[in-house]
Structure formats: structure tokens, C-alpha cells
C-alpha positions as CSV (number, residue, x, y, z in Angstrom):
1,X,-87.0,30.8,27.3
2,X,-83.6,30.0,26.7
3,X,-84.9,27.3,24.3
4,X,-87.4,29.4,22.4
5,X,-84.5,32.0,21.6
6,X,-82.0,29.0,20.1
7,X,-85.0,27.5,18.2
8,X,-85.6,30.8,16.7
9,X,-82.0,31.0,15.6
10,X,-82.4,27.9,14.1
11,X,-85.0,29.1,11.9
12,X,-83.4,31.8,10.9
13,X,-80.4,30.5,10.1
14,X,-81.2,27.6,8.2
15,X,-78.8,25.8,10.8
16,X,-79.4,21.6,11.6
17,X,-78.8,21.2,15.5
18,X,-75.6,19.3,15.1
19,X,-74.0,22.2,13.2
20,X,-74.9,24.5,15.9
21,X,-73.7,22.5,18.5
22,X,-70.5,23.3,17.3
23,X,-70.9,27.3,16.6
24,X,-69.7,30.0,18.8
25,X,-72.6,32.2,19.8
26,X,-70.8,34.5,18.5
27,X,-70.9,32.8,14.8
28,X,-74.2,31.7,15.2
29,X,-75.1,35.1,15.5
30,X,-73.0,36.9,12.4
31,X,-74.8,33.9,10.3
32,X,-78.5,35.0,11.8
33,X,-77.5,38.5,11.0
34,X,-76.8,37.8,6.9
35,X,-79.8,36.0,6.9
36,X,-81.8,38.9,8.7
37,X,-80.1,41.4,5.9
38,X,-80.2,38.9,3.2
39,X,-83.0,39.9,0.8
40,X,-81.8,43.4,1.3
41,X,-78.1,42.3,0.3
42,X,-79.3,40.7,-3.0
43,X,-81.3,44.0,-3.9
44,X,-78.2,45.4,-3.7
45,X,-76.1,43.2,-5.5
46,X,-79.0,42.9,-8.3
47,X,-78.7,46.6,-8.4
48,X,-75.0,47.1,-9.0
49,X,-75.4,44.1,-11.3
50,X,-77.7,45.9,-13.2
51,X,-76.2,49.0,-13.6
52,X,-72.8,47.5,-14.7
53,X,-70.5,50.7,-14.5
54,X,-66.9,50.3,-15.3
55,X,-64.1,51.5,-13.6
56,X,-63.9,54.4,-12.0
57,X,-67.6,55.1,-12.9
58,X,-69.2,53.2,-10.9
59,X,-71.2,56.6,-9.2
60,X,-74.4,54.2,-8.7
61,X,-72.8,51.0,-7.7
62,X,-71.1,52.9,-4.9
63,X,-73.9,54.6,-3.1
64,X,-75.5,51.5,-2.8
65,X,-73.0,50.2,-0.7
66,X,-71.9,53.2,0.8
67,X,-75.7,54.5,1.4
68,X,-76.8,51.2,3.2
69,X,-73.4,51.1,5.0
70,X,-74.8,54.7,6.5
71,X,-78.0,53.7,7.0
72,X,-76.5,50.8,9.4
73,X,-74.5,53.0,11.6
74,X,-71.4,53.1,9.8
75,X,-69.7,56.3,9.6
76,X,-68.4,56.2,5.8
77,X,-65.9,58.5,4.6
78,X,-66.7,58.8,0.3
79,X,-64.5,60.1,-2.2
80,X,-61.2,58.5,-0.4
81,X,-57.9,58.7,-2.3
82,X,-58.9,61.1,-4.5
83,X,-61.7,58.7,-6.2
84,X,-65.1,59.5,-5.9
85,X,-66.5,56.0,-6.5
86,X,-63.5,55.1,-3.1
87,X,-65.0,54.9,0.1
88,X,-64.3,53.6,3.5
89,X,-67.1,52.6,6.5
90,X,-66.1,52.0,10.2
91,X,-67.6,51.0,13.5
92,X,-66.1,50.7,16.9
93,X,-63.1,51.5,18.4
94,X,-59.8,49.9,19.4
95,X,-57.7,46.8,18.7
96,X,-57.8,44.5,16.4
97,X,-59.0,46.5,13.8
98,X,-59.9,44.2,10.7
99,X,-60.6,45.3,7.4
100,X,-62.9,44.0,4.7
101,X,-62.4,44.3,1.0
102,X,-65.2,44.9,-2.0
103,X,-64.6,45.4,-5.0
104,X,-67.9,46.7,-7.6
105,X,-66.8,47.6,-11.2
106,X,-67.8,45.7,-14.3
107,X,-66.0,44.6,-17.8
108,X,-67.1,46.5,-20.8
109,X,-68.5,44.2,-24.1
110,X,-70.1,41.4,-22.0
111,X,-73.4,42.4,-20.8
112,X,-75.9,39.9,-20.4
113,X,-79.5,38.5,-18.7
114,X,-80.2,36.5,-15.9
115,X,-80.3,33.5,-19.2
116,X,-78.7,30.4,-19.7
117,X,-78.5,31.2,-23.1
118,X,-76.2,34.4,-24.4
119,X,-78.1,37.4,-24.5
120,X,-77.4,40.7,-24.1
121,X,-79.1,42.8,-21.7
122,X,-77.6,46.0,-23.2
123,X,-76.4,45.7,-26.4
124,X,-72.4,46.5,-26.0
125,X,-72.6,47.3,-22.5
126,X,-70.8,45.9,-19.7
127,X,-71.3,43.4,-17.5
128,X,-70.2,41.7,-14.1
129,X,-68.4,38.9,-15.7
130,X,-66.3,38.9,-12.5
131,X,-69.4,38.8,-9.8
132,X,-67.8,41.9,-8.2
133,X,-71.6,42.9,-8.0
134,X,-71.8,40.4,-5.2
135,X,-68.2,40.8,-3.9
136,X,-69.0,44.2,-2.9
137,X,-72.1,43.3,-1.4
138,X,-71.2,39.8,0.3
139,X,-67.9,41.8,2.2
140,X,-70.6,44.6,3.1
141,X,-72.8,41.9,4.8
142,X,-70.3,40.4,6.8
143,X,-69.3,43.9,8.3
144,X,-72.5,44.9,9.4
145,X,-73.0,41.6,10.9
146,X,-69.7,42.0,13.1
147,X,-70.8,46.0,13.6
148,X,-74.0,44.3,15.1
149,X,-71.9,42.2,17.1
150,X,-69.8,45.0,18.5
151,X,-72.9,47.3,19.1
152,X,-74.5,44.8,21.4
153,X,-71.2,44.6,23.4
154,X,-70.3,40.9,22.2
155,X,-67.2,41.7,20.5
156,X,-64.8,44.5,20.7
157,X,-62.9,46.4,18.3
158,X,-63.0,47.9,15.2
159,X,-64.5,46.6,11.9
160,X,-64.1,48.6,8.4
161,X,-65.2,47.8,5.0
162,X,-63.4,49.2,1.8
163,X,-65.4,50.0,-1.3
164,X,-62.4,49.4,-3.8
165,X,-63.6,50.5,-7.4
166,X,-61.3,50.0,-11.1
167,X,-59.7,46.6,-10.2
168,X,-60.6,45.3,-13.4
169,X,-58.0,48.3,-15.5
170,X,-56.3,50.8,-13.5
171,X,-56.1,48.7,-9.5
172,X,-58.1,51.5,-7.3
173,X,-56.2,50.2,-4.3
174,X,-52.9,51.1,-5.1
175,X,-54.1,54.9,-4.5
176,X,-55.8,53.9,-1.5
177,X,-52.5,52.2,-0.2
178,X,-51.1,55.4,-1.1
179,X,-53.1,56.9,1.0
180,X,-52.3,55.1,4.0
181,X,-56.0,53.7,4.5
182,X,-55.0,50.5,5.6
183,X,-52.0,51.2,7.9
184,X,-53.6,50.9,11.1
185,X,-55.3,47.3,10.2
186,X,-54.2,44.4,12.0
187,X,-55.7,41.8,9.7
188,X,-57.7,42.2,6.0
189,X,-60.4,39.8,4.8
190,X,-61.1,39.5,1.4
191,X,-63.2,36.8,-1.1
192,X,-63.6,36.0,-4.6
193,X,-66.3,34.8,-6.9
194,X,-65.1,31.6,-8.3
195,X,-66.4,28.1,-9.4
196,X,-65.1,26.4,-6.5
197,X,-65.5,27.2,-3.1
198,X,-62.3,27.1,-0.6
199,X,-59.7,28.9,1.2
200,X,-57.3,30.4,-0.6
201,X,-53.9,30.1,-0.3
202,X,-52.9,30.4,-3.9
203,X,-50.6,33.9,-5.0
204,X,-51.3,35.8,-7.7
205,X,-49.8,37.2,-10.8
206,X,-47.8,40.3,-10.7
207,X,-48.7,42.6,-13.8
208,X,-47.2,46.0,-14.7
209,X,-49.2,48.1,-17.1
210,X,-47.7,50.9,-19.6
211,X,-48.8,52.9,-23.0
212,X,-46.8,53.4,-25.7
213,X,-47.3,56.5,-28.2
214,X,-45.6,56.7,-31.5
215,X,-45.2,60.0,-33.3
216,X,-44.3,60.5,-36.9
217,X,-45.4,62.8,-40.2
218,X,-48.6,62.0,-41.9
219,X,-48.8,62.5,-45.4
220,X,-50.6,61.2,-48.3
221,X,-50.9,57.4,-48.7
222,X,-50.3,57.2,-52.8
223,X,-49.3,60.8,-53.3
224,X,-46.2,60.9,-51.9
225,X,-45.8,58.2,-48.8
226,X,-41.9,59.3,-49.1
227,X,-42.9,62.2,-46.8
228,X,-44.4,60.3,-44.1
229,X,-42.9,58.9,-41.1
230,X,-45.8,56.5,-40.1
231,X,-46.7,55.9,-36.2
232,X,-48.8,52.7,-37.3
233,X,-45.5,51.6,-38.9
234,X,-43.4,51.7,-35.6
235,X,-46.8,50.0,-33.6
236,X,-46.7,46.9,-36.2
237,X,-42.7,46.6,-35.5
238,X,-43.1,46.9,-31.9
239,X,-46.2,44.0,-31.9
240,X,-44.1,41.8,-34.5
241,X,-41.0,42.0,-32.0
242,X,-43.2,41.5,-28.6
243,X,-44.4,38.4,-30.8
244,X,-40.9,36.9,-31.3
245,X,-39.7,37.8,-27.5
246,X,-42.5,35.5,-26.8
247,X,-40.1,32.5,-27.1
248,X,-37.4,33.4,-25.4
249,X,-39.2,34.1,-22.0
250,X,-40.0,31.6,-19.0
251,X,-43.3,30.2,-19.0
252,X,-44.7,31.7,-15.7
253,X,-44.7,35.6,-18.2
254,X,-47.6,36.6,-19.7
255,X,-47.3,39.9,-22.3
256,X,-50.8,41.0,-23.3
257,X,-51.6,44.1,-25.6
258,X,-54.6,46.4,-26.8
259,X,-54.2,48.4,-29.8
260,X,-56.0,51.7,-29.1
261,X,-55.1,53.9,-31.9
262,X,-53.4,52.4,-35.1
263,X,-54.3,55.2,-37.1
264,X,-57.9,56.6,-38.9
265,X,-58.3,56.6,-41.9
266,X,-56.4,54.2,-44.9
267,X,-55.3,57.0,-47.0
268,X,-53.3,58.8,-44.8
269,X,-49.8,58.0,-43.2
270,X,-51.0,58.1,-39.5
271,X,-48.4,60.4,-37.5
272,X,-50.0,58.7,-33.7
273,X,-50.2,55.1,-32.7
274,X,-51.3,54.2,-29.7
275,X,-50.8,50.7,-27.8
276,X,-52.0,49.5,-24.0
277,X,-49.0,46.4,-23.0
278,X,-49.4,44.4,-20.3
279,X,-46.7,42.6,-18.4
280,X,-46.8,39.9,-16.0
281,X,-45.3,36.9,-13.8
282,X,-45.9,35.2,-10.8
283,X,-43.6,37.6,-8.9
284,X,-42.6,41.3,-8.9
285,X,-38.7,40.4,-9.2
286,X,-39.1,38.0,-12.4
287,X,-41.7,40.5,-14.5
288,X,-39.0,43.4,-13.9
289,X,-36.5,42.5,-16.3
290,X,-39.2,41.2,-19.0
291,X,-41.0,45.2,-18.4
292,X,-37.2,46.6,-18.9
293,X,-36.9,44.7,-22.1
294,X,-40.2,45.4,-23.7
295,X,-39.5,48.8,-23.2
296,X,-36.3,49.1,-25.1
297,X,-38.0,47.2,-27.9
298,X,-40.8,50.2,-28.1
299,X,-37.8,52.2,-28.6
300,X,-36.3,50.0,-31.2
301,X,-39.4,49.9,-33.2
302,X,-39.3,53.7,-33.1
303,X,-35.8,53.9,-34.2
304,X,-36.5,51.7,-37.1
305,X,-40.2,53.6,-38.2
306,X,-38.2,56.8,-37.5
307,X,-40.8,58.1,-35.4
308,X,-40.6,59.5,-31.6
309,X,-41.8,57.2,-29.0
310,X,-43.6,58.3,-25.0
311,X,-44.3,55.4,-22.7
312,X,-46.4,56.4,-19.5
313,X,-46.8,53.9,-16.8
314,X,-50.4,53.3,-15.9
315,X,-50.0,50.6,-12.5
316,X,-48.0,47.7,-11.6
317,X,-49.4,45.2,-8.9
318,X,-47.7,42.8,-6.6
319,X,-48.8,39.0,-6.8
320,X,-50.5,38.1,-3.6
321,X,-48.7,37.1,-0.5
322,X,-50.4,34.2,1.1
323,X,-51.2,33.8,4.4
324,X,-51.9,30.2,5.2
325,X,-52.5,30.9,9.1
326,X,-55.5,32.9,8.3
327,X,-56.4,30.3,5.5
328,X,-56.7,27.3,8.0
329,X,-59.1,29.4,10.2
330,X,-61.2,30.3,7.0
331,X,-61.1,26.4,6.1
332,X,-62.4,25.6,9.0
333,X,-65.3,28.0,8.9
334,X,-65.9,26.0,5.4
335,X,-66.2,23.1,6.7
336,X,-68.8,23.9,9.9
337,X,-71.0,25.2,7.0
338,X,-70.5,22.5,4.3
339,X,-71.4,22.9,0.8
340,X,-73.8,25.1,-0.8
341,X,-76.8,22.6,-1.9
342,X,-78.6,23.4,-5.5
343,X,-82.2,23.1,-6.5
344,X,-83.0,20.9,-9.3
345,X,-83.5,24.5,-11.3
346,X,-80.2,25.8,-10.8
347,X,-78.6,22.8,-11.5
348,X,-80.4,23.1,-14.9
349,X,-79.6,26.6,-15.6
350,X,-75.5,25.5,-15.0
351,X,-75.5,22.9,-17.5
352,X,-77.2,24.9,-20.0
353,X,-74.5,27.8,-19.0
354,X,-71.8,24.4,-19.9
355,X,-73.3,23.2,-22.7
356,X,-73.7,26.8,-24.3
357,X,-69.6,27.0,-23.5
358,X,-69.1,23.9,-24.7
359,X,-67.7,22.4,-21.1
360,X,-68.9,18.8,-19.5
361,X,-72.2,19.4,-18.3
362,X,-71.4,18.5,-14.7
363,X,-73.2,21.2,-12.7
364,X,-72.3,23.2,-9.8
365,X,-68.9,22.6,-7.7
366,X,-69.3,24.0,-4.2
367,X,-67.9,20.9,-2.6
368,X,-65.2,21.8,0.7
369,X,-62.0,20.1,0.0
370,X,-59.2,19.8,2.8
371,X,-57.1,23.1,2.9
372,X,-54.7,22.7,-0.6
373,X,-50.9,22.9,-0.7
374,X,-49.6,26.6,-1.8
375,X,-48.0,25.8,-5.5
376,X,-44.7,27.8,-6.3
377,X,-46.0,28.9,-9.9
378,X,-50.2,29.5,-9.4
379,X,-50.8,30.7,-12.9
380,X,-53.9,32.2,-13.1
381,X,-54.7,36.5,-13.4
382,X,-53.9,39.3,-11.0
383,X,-55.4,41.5,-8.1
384,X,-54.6,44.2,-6.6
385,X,-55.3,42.8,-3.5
386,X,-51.8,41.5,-4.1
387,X,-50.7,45.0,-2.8
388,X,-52.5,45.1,-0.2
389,X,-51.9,41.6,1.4
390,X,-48.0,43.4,1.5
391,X,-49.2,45.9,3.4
392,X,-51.6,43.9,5.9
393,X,-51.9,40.1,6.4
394,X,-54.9,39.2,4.1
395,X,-57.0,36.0,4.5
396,X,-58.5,35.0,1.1
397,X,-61.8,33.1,0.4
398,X,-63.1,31.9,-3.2
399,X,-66.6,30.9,-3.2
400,X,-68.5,29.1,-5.8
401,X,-71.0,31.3,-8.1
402,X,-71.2,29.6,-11.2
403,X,-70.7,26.3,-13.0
404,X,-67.6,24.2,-13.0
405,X,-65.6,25.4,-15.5
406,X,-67.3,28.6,-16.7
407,X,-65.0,30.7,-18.9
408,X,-64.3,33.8,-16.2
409,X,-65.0,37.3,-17.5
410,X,-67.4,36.5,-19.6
411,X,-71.2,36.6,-20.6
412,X,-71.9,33.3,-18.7
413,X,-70.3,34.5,-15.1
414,X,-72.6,37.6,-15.8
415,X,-75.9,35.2,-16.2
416,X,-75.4,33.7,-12.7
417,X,-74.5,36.9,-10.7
418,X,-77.8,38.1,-11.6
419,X,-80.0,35.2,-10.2
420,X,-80.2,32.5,-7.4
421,X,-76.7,31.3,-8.3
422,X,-74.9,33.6,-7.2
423,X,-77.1,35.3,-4.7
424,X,-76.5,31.5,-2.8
425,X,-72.7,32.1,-3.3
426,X,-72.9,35.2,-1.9
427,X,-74.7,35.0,1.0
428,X,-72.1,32.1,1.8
429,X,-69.4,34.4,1.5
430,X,-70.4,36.8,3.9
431,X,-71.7,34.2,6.4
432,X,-67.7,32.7,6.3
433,X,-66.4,36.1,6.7
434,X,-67.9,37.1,9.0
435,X,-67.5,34.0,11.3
436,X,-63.7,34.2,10.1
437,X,-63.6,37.4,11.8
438,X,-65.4,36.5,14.8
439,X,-62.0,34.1,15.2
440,X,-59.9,37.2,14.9
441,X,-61.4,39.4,17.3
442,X,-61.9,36.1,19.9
443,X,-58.5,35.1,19.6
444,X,-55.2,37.2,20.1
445,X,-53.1,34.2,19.8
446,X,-54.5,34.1,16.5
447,X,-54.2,37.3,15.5
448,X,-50.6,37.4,15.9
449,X,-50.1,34.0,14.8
450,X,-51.7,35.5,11.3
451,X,-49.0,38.7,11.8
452,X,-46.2,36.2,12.5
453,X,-46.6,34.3,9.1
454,X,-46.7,37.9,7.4
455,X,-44.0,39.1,8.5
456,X,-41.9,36.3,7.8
457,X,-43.3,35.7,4.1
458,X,-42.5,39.5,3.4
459,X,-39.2,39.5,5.1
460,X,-37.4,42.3,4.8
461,X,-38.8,43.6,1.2
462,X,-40.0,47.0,1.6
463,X,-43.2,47.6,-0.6
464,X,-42.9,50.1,-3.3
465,X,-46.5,50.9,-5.2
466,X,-45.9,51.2,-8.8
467,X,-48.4,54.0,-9.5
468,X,-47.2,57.3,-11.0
469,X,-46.9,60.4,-9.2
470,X,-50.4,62.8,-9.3
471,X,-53.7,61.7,-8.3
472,X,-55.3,58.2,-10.1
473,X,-56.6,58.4,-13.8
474,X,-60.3,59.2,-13.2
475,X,-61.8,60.0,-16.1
476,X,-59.3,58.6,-18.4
């Protein structure tokens, strides 16, 4: 009987006998549980992917998650933090209690099909240029396969997965942190889409985001311009002087900006401007001075336009602290499983992805490489799972769900997240979770090993959200 039962799993799993010679029960039965929930895990992904909301509007995207984490036993607490689209679900009780992150919100412009070949499935709509349609839905899968674990009495402990919407503008999580939803975790998992599949033990960018209003006089463009004080005026000075700083900054900064309002019509001295700056480095303590300069400038730009000036701070996040203890457990998950193998179809729908972005048409990259060395400077964009890994010790995992080389947040990421490529990537990702956190809730030593390295990264630095006070910008 015995035999019949680990044949079955087999089957199920996909798994060759050699590789499940050297799984756990316990891991061969997290994997057998994504596979058991796996079509029902891409109708949900394929469902947030197609309704594409952005942040904090993602109403739909959600209650899938949160409505088949219910379904499943989870008791979900919705509308956390003061977000409606934040929600939280939990099983089990007691120590360790580990936490998984998902993330669900699109990027507005770059809507697309399931094509090889740009195409818009929505004119001007957004799109999951990011995969956080199968982010979400990939950390979901790997909780309800440890809250199937703990039900039958294998594990013990608590498991809770976090819905986390806006990361993409305004960083949802800082007013979740705020909140003190993830004091009581012992350990947070979270995973990326990528084009490469590995453990992560690369930081982050630290950011700080701020608007800056100008205020002057309108008056007639031609008429009499000698009455105006222009707001567009002030906006061009401030850009023009951001542009020079440029030069005289270390390499690791980054200063991005969006020009909102720079005035309506072209016969009119606008009296409001309206700019979006963004600020970052690889740490918190080198973007501060950079964010204290650029603000002075806003008010040297008004000074010269003789205009009045507001800046309101919309987030700051923390780059991420790694956590290489964790990572070296992850790896090793990566490298029971192996690589994610391709049909000769998606390896044809890549290249055409690479040739359309003019990249080397060299397919798909989901090869495991030994665990990589953690680089001082990363480069690369921000998260703000960055926060949150300085609250809890977070164990990071990118896996592979589009081609080598595909520009990120853009039309092409959006193509694969809605067919077989990503669905593949996916799946992986909650199968390597999940076993990842059978190793936490097996292993104490472990567990503390991964809180040792934590707290000596984070040393005495006491964590500081940069958020402003009053609840988050819904709606805005």
C-alpha cells in the first residue's frame, strides 16, 4: 500500500525517483499540494492579469486572492491598514509564525496579449509588466500548501499570507508595517518574477518619493506677461537644476521625475506646477543628504520664478537587508528541483519576445547557479519589501518568467505572465516556498540561525517608516 501511495505522489508531482529520494515527506507533500491546486492557481493569476488594476485599485485582483484564501480555511482579515485592497489570511497557532508576501497591482500604459508581438489588449490600459499577477498568486499557493500541512497535524505553527497592493507608486507596506502586522513573525518569505531563477541575496535601492507645487499669478501670455508670476517657470528651473546636480552626485543615486501639471493652456501664464521627484541610492543614509539637497533647490527655483513652493512627502523605502542564512536554505530547495524545462513552443514565443526587443535571441534562462556573492552596490530598482525585511528576517527568491534579458516593466513581461511562461514560473515559485518553509518550521536551529544574521545586519539601527502622518493616499 505503502508503494501505491508514493507512486501516486510521483504522478502528481511530476517528481523522477532519485529526486524524491532526497525530499522530506514533508516537501514532497507542499509540492503535491501546488500541483493539486495548480490549474486553480493559474485561473487566478490569469484573472488578476486580466483585470490589470493599479494601485490601490486593485478591488478585483484582491478578492481573488482573498476569496480563495477563505474558501481554503484561512481566516482573512480584508481592508487592513486602512486599505481596502490590504488583507491578511492565517492558519494555525503558535511558534514560528512565518509570513508570506504577495504583491497584485499593475503599471498603467503597458497593456498587452498573451503575443509575442506588441499588442495591446486594452488600448492605454495597464498591465502586469512586473508578473505581480503571479506573485500574488504563487505566495498564495505555497500558504495553503503549508496550511494543508498543519491541518493534517504534520507541521505546527502558524502560516500567514499578506496581500500587499500599490508597490509599484505609493509602497502599501509601509502602512501595513505601520500597523504592526508583521510584528509577531519570526521569519517572512517573499519571491520575485525575474528572468533568472535564484536565491536572492542581492539589496535593494532605497528611494524617497516627494511632490513639488509651484504657485504664482496667471495672466495673459502677450497681453501683459509683466503681471504674471509663472509656476511652469519655477518647474523648468527646478528640472534644469536637478539636471546639472546630476554630475556632481555618486554613481549608486538615481533622481527620477514626472511632470504632472506644467500648466494648461499656451496663452496663459500658469499660476500651478506640479512635479512627482524621485530619489534614490543603494542605502537610506547616502539618499538622505541627496533628498535634503533637492529640496532646497525646489526652493531656489521658487525664489528665482518668484512663485511659492509646497513639497509633500509621498513614501520613502529602505533598500533590502539581506539575509544570506535564509538564502542558502532557499538555494538548496533550487537545486533539489533543478531548472524549469521549456517546450519547443515557449522557447519560440521567447525569442520572438527578444527579437521584437531587439535582445540575442537566446531563450529562456531558468538555469540554478551556485548561491552568488552579496555585491556592496546592487544597482538595480526598489521594493518595499526593503522595509519589511528591517522589521522581520526576509528570505528572497527570484524566479524565471520571461526571456533572458526582457526589458522589465514593460509590454513584453506582460505577454508571458499571461500564458504557459509564466504560469511554469509560478508554480515553481510556490513549490520552493513552500518547501523553504517546511525547513523553517522543521528546524529551530535554523530559525534562529536566520534571526541571528538579522539582527546582526540591522545592528542597532532602529527603523523609522518614511510615510506621512494620516492614513495612505487611497484614492489619490
Amino acid at each position: 500500500m505503502k508503494k501505491i501511495v508514493l507512486l501516486s505522489l510521483l504522478l502528481l508531482t511530476g517528481l523522477q525517483p532519485a529526486l524524491s529520494q532526497r525530499l522530506s515527506k514533508d516537501k514532497k507533500q507542499v509540492i503535491a499540494s501546488v500541483e493539486n491546486h495548480k490549474e486553480e492557481l493559474i485561473k487566478i493569476s490569469d484573472s488578476i492579469w486580466s483585470a490589470a488594476e493599479i494601485a490601490f485599485q486593485e478591488e478585483k485582483s484582491s478578492a481573488y486572492l482573498a476569496d480563495y484564501a477563505e474558501a481554503n480555511g484561512f481566516t482573512v482579515e480584508r481592508g487592513v491598514a486602512g486599505i481596502p485592497t490590504a488583507f491578511t489570511a492565517t492558519y494555525g497557532s503558535g511558534k514560528p509564525v512565518i509570513g508570506i508576501l504577495g504583491e497584485f497591482d499593475a503599471l498603467p500604459g503597458i497593456s498587452q496579449k498573451a503575443s509575442p508581438e506588441k499588442d495591446p489588449l486594452v488600448e492605454g490600459g495597464a498591465g502586469h509588466g512586473c508578473g505581480h499577477n503571479l506573485f500574488g498568486t504563487a505566495s498564495l499557493g505555497a500558504a495553503l500548501a503549508i496550511k494543508e500541512q498543519i491541518e493534517k497535524g504534520e507541521i505546527e505553527g502558524t502560516i500567514r499570507f499578506y496581500g500587499t497592493p500599490a508597490e509599484e507608486k505609493y509602497f502599501g507596506k509601509l502602512w501595513m508595517i505601520r500597523a504592526g502586522l508583521f510584528d509577531d513573525l519570526d521569519v517572512c518569505l517573499d519571491w520575485h518574477p525575474s528572468a533568472t531563477t535564484k536565491a536572492d541575496v542581492q539589496s535593494s535601492l532605497a528611494l524617497v518619493d516627494f511632490i513639488v507645487e509651484f504657485r504664482g499669478q496667471a495672466a495673459h501670455a502677450a497681453a501683459d506677461p509683466w503681471n504674471g508670476r509663472s509656476a511652469s517657470d519655477a518647474l523648468e528651473l527646478y528640472t534644469t537644476g536637478i539636471n546639472y546636480y546630476r554630475e556632481h552626485i555618486k554613481p549608486t543615486v538615481r533622481i527620477h521625475y514626472h511632470i504632472q501639471d506644467g500648466g494648461q493652456v499656451v496663452n496663459v501664464v500658469p499660476d500651478y506646477s506640479k512635479i512627482w521627484v524621485r530619489v534614490r541610492d543603494t542605502k537610506r543614509e547616502g539618499l538622505t543628504p541627496v533628498y535634503e539637497h533637492v529640496k532646497k533647490m525646489a526652493e531656489g527655483a521658487a525664489i528665482m520664478a518668484d512663485v511659492e513652493h509646497e513639497i509633500s512627502l509621498v513614501s520613502g523605502i529602505y533598500e533590502v537587508l539581506v539575509n544570506r542564512t535564509g538564502g542558502a536554505a532557499m538555494q538548496e530547495n533550487l537545486e533539489m528541483l533543478g531548472p524549469i524545462e521549456y517546450t519547443e513552443e515557449e522557447i519560440a514565443f521567447g525569442k520572438k519576445i527578444q527579437e521584437a526587443t531587439e535582445k540575442p535571441q537566446v531563450g529562456m534562462d531558468s538555469e540554478i547557479r551556485p548561491l552568488e556573492d552579496t555585491k556592496e552596490n546592487p544597482g538595480g530598482g526598489s521594493t518595499d519589501v526593503g522595509d519589511v525585511s528591517w522589521v522581520v528576517p526576509t528570505v528572497r527568491l527570484g524566479v524565471t518568467v520571461a526571456p533572458k534579458d526582457t526589458p522589465w516593466h514593460s509590454w513584453a513581461v506582460v505577454a508571458c505572465g499571461g500564458m504557459s511562461i509564466g504560469h511554469k514560473g509560478m508554480i515553481r515559485a510556490a513549490k520552493i516556498l513552500a518547501m523553504t518553509a517546511t525547513d523553517l518550521y522543521n528546524d529551530e536551529k535554523l530559525v534562529e540561525e536566520v534571526k541571528s544574521e538579522f539582527r546582526e545586519r540591522k545592528g542597532d539601527h532602529e527603523y523609522k517608516g518614511m510615510i506621512p502622518d494620516g492614513p495612505p493616499p487611497v484614492g489619490n
